[in-house]
C-alpha positions as CSV (number, residue, x, y, z in Angstrom):
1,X,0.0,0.0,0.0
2,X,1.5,3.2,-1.0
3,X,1.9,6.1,1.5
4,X,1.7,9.9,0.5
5,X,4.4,12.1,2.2
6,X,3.1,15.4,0.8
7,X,-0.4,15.6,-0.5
8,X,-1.4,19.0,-2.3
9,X,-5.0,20.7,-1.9
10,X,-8.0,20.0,-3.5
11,X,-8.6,20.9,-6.9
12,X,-4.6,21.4,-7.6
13,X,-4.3,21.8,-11.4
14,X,-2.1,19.7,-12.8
15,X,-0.9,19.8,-16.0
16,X,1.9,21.1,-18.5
17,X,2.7,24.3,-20.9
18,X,3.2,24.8,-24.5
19,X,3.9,28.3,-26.5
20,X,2.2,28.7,-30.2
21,X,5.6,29.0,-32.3
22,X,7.5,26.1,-30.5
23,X,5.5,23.4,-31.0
24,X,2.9,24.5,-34.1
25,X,5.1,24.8,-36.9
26,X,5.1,26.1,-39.7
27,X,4.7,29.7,-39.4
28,X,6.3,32.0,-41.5
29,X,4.0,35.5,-39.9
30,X,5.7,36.8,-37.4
31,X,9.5,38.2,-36.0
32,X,10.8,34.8,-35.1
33,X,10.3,33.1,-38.7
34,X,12.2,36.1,-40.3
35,X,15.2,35.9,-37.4
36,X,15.6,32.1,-37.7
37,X,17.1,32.9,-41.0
38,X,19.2,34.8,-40.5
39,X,22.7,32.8,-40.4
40,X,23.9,32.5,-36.7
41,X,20.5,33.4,-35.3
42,X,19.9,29.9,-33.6
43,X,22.4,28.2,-31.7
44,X,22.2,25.1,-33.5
45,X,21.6,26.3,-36.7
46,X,18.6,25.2,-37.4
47,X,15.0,27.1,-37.4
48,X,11.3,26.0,-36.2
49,X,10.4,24.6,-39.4
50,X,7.6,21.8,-38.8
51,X,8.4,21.8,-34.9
52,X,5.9,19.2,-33.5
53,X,3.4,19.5,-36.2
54,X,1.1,20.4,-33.3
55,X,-0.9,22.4,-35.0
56,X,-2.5,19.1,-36.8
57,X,-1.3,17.2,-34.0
58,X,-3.0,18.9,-31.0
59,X,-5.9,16.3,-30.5
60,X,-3.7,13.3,-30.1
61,X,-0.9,15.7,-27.8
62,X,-4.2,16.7,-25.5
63,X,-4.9,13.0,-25.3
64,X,-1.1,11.9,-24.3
65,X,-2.0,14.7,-21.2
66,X,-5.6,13.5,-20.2
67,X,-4.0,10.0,-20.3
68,X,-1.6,11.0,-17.7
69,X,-4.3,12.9,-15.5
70,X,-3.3,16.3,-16.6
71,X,-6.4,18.8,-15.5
72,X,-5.1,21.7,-17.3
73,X,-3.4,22.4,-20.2
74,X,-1.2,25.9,-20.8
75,X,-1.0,27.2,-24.5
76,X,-0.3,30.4,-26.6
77,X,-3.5,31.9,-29.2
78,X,-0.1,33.2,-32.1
79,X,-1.2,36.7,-32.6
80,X,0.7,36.5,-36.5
81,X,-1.6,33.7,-37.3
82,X,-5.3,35.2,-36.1
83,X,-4.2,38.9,-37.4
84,X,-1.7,38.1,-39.7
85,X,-2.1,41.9,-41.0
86,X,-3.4,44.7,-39.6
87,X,-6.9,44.4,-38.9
88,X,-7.3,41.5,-40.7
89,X,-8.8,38.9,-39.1
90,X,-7.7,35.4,-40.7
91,X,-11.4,33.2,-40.2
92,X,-9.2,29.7,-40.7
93,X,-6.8,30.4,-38.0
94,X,-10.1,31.3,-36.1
95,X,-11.6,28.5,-36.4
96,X,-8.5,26.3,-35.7
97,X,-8.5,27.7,-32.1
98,X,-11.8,26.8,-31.5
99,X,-11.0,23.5,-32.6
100,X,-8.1,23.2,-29.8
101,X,-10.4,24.6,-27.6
102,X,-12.8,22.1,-28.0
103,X,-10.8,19.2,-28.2
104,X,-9.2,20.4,-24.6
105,X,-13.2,20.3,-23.1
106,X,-13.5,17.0,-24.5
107,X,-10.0,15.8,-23.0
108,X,-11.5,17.8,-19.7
109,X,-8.2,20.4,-19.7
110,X,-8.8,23.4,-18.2
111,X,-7.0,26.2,-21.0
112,X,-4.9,28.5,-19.4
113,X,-4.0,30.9,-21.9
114,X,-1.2,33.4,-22.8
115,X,-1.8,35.8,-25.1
116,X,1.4,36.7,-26.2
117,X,4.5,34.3,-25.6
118,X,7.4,35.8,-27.0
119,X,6.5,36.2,-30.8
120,X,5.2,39.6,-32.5
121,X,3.2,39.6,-36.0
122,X,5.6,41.2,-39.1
123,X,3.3,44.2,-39.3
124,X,4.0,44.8,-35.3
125,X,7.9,44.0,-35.8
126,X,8.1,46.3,-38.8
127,X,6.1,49.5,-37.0
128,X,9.2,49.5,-34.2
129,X,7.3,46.8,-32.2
130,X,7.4,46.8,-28.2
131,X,9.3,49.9,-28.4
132,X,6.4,52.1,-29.6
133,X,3.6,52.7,-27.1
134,X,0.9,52.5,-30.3
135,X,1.9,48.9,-29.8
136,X,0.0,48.7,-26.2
137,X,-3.3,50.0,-28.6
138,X,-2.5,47.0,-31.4
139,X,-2.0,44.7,-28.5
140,X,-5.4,45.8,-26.7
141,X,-7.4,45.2,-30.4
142,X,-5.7,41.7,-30.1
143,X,-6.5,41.0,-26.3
144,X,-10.5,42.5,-26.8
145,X,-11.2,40.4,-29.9
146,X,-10.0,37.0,-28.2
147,X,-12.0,37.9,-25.1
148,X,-15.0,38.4,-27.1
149,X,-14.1,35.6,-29.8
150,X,-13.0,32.3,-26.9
151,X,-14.1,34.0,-23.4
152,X,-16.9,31.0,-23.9
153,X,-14.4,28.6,-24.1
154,X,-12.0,30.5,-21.9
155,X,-11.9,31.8,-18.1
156,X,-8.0,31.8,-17.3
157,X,-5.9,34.2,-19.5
158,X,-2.3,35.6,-19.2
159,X,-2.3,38.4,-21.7
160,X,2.1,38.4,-21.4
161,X,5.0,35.8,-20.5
162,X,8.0,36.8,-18.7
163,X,7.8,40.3,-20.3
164,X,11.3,40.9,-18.4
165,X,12.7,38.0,-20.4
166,X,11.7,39.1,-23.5
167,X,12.4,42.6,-23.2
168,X,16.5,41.8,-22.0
169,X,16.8,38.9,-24.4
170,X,15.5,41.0,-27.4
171,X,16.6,44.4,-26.6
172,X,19.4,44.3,-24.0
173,X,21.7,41.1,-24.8
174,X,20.4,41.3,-27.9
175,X,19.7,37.2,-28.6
176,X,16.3,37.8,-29.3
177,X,14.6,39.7,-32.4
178,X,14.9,42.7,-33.1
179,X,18.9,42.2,-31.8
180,X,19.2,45.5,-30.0
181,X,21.8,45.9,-27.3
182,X,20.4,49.0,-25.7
183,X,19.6,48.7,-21.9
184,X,17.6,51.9,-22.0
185,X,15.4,50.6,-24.9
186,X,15.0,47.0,-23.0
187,X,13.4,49.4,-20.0
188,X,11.5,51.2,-22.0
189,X,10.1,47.8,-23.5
190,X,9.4,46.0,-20.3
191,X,7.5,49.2,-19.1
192,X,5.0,49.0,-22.4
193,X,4.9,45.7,-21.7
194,X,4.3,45.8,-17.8
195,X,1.3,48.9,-19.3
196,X,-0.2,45.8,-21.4
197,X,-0.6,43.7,-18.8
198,X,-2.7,46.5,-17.1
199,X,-4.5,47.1,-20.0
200,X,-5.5,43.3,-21.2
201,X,-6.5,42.8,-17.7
202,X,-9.2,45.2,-17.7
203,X,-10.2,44.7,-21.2
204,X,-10.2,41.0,-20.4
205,X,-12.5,42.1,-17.3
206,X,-14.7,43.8,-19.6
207,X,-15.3,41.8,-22.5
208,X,-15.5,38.1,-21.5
209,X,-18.5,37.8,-19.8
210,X,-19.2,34.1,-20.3
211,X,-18.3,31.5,-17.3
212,X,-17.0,29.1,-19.8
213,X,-16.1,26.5,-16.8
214,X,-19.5,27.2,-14.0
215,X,-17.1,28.4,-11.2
216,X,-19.0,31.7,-11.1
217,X,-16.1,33.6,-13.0
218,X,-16.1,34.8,-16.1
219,X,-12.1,35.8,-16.3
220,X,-9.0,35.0,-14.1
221,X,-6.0,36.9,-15.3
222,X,-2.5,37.0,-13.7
223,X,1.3,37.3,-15.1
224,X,3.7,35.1,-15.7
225,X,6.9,36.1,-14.2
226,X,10.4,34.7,-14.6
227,X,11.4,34.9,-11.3
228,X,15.1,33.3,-10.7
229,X,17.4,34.0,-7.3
230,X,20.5,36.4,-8.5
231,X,23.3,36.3,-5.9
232,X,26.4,37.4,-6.3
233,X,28.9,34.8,-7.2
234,X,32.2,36.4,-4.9
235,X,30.1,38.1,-1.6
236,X,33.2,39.5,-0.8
237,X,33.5,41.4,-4.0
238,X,31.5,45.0,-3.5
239,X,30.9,44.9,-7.2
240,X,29.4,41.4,-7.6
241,X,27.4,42.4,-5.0
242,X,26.2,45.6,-6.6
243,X,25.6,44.4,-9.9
244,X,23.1,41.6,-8.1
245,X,21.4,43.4,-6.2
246,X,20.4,45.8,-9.2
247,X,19.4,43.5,-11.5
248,X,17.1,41.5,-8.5
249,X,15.7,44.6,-8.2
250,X,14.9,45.3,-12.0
251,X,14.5,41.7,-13.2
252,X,12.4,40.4,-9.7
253,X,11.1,42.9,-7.7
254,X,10.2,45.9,-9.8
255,X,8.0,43.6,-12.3
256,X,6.5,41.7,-9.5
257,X,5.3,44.9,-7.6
258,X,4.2,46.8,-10.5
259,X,0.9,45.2,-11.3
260,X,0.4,45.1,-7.3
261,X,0.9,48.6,-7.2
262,X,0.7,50.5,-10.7
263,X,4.5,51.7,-10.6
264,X,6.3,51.0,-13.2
265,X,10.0,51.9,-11.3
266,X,13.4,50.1,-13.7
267,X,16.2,51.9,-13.0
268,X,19.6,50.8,-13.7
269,X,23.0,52.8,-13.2
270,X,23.6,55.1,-16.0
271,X,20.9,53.8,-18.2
272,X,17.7,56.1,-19.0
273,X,14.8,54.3,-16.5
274,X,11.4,54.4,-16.9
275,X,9.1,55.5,-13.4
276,X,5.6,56.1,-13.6
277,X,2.1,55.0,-12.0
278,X,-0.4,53.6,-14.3
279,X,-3.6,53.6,-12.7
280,X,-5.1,50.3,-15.4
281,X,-1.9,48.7,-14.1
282,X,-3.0,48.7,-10.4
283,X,-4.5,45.9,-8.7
284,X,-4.6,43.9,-12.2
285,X,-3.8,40.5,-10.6
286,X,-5.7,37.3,-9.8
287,X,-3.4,35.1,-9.8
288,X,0.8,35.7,-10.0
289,X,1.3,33.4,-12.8
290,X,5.3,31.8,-11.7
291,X,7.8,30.7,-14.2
292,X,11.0,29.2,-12.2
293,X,13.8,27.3,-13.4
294,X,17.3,27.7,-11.5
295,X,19.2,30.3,-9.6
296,X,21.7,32.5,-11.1
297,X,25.3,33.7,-9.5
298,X,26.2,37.2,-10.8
299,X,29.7,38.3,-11.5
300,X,30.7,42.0,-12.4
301,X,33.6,41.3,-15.0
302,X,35.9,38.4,-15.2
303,X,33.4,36.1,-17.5
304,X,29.8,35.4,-18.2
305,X,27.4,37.2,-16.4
306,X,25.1,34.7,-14.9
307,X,26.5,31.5,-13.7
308,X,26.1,28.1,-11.9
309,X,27.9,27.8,-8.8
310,X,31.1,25.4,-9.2
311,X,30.6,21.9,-8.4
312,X,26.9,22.3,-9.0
313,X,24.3,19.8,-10.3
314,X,23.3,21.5,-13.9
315,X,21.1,20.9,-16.8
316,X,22.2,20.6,-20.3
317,X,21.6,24.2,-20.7
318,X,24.1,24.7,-17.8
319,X,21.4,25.8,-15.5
320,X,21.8,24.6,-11.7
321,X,19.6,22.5,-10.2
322,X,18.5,24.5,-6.9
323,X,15.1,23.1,-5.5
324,X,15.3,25.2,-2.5
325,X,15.5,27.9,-4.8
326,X,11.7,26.9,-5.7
327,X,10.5,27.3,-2.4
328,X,12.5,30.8,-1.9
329,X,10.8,32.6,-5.1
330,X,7.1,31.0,-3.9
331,X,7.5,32.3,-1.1
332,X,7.8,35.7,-2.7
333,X,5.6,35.2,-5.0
334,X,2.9,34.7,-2.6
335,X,3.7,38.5,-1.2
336,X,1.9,39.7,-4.1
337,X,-1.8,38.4,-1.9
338,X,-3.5,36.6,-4.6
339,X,-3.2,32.9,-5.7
340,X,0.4,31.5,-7.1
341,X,0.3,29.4,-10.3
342,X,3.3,28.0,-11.4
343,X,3.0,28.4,-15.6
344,X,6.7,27.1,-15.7
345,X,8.7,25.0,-13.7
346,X,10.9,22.3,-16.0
347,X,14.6,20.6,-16.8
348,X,16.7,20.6,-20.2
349,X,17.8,16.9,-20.4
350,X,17.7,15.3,-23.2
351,X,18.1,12.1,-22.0
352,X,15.8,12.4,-19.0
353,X,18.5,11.2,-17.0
354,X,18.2,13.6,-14.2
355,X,14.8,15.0,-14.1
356,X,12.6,12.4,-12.5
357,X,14.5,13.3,-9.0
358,X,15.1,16.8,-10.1
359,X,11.1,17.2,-10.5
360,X,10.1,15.0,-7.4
361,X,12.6,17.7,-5.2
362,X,11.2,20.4,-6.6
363,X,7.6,19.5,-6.0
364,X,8.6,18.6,-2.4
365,X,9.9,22.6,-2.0
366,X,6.5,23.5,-3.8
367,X,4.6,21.4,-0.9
368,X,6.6,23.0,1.3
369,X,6.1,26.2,0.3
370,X,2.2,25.4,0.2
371,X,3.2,24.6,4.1
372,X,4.4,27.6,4.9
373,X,1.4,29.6,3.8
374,X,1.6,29.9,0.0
375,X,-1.6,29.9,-1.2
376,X,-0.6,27.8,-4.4
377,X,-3.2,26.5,-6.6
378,X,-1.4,24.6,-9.5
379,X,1.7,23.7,-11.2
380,X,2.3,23.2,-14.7
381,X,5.2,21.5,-16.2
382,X,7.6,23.1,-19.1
383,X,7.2,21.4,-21.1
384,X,4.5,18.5,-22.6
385,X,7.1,17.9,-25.5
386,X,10.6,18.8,-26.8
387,X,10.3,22.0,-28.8
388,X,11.9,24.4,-30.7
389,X,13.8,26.2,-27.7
390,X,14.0,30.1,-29.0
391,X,17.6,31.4,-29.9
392,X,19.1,27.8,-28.4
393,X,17.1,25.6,-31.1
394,X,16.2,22.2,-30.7
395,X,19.2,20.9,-28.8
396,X,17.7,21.2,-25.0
397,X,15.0,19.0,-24.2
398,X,12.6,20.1,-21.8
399,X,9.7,17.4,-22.8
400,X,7.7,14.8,-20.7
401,X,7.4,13.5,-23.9
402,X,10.3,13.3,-26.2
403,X,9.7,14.0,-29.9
404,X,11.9,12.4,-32.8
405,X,12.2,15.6,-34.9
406,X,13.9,13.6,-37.5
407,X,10.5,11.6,-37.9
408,X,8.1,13.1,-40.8
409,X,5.7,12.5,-38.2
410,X,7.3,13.7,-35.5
411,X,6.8,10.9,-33.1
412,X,6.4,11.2,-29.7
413,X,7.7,9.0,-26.7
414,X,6.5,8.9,-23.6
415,X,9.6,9.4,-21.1
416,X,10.1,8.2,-17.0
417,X,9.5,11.5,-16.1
418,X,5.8,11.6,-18.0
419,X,5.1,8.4,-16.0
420,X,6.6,9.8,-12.4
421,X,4.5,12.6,-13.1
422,X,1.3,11.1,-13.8
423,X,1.5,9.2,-10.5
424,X,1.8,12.3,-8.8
425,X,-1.2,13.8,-10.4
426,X,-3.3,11.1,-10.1
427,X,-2.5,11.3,-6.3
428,X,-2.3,14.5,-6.0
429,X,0.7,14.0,-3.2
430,X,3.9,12.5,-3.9
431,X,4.3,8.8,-2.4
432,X,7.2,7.5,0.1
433,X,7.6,5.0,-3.0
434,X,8.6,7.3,-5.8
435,X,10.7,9.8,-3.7
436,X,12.5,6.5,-3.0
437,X,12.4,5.3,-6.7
438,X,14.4,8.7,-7.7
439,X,16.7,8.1,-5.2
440,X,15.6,10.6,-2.2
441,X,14.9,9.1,1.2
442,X,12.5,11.2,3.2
């Protein structure tokens, strides 16, 4: 007879996340198409192309979730694909959406669903994109026409991802489309962003008036926020220190508070800042949506910024394995007083090697976390299948399921750490048997 060690609450979503352009395939509409070929853009040289072929795939990848007792499903509506120019509306991709959406009611997955993940339509990448405030307007069109168009099918949105990511990936190391290396125009990005948010939230509010679920709700919107530990990596060393503490402040902190609050407050040492109160922006939170993956060491000079500490258990991406590091940003998360999702939580290994007792620890610190007062209501796992991974290709593999992207077909294989997962879900605790089975003795 098995015995659960942790057990989670009642009604805990369960489930994992996908993004539009990672896994659909096939899109040549927006920014990211147009950068992938560009010679040295991607890491590994190659571009989306196909990716999963989920976008005539969906139905069968929604089933290889309900068959592992997944309650909830995260995805990305791709902006480029429903207005693929400005103000017109493309009926077919329409319609396709409403086709995923109903084949996640008949799998019984809850949609949770972002609203922009990363990717920008050409018309919006060619008109200055996030830099441009008109963008906030072109977004808002976007946002109000989904609410009115899925809000049936629909009750938990996230109108932005990790809008810190994107705006020091694309703008301030430059990795990311457009390429810019301009810390004052990543700022003033993240702060247009941060205003959308505000914005979608109250347009969201406003426009989908159908409870497409019975809870009594209509809409449920929050933010998903990267949030990752930054410490410096010499304590001793005044400038390690400095250079930490600034961007915790900037990357963490500032983003987290702002929709709490209104302020929009990035400042960082001789760089132009952005700090201003949006009123929309205020109080635009029902749930802080948390996207967590390792902890960072900071150094001033002397080699790449952002490391893991020596001697440290890594991914195949390099990033450290930190589980306490879990339980540290839940706990701040949960000072923002509303519910704490976690929209990403997940392990690059390719040959799932490490993360059935990376994603048993980590879910241990999340039960923990929930011990101490965290009021969290779900967790779902990047990601349901190996995808295209941004600038870094298709080398890490962050999948439950892998995919053989050298299969027409693109076949998927269900991995350890599908079937470790599913247990858990199905009993919604974590048993004395597979902590033990990953090698952890409680």
């Amino acid at each position: 007879m098995s015995t659960i060690v942790r057990r989670f609450p009642a009604g805990f979503l369960w489930g994992a996340a996908t993004s539009a352009h990672q896994v659909e395939g096939d899109n040549r509409l927006n920014d990211w198409w147009r950068f992938e070929q560009q010679p040295g853009a991607i890491a590994d040289g190659t571009t989306s192309g196909e990716a999963c072929r989920h976008y005539q795939r969906f139905d069968e990848d929604f089933a290889l979730a309900a068959g592992d007792g997944h309650t909830a499903h995260r995805l990305s509506l791709e902006w480029s694909r429903i207005e693929p120019e400005y103000r017109r509306i493309d009926a077919a991709a329409v319609a396709h959406y409403h086709e995923v959406f109903e084949s996640l009611r008949r799998h019984r997955l809850i949609p949770i669903v972002t609203l922009h993940h990363f990717s920008n339509p050409l018309w919006i990448a060619d008109r200055g994109g996030w830099e441009h405030h008109e963008t906030i307007d072109r977004f808002a069109d976007f946002v109000g026409f989904c609410a009115r168009e899925y809000g049936g099918e629909v009750d938990r949105w996230i109108p932005v991802n990790e809008p810190e990511v994107y705006a020091f990936r694309a703008y301030s190391e430059g990795v990311w489309p457009p390429r810019r290396r301009d810390d004052s125009a990543a700022l003033a990005v993240l702060a247009h962003l941060l205003e959308a948010h505000g914005r979608a939230y109250r347009i969201l509010h406003a426009e989908d008036t159908r409870d497409a679920d019975g809870d009594g709700r209509a809409a449920s919107v929050g933010l998903a926020k990267a949030w990752f530990p930054l410490e410096p990596l010499r304590p001793w060393l005044p400038l390690d220190v400095l250079r930490a503490r600034v961007e915790d402040r900037v990357f963490n902190h500032a983003v987290a508070r702002a929709p709490v609050t209104g302020d929009i407050h990035l400042a960082i040492p001789g760089v132009r800042g952005v700090k201003r109160h949006v009123a929309e922006l205020k109080g635009s939170l029902d749930f802080f949506g948390l996207n967590h993956y390792t902890r960072w060491k900071v150094r001033a000079f002397g080699g790449a910024p952002h490391v893991a500490p020596r001697g440290a258990r890594v991914t195949d991406l390099g990033w450290e394995i930190h589980p306490h590091g879990f339980e540290q940003v839940l706990l701040l998360a949960g000072q923002a007083g509303v519910p704490v999702l976690v929209t990403e939580n997940g392990f690059a290994d390719a040959r799932d090697a490490f993360r059935p007792r990376a994603l048993v620890e980590y879910l241990l610190h999340m039960a923990r976390a929930i011990e101490r007062g965290v009021n969290v209501i779900g967790y779902l796992h990047w990601s349901l299948l190996d995808n295209f991974e941004w600038a870094e290709g298709y080398r890490p593999r962050f999948g439950l399921y892998r995919v053989d992207f050298d299969d027409p077909d693109r076949r998927r294989q269900r991995r350890r750490s599908a079937e470790i997962f599913s247990r858990i879900v199905r009993a919604n605790g974590i048993e004395a048997e597979i902590a033990a089975e990953v090698g952890l003795a409680l």
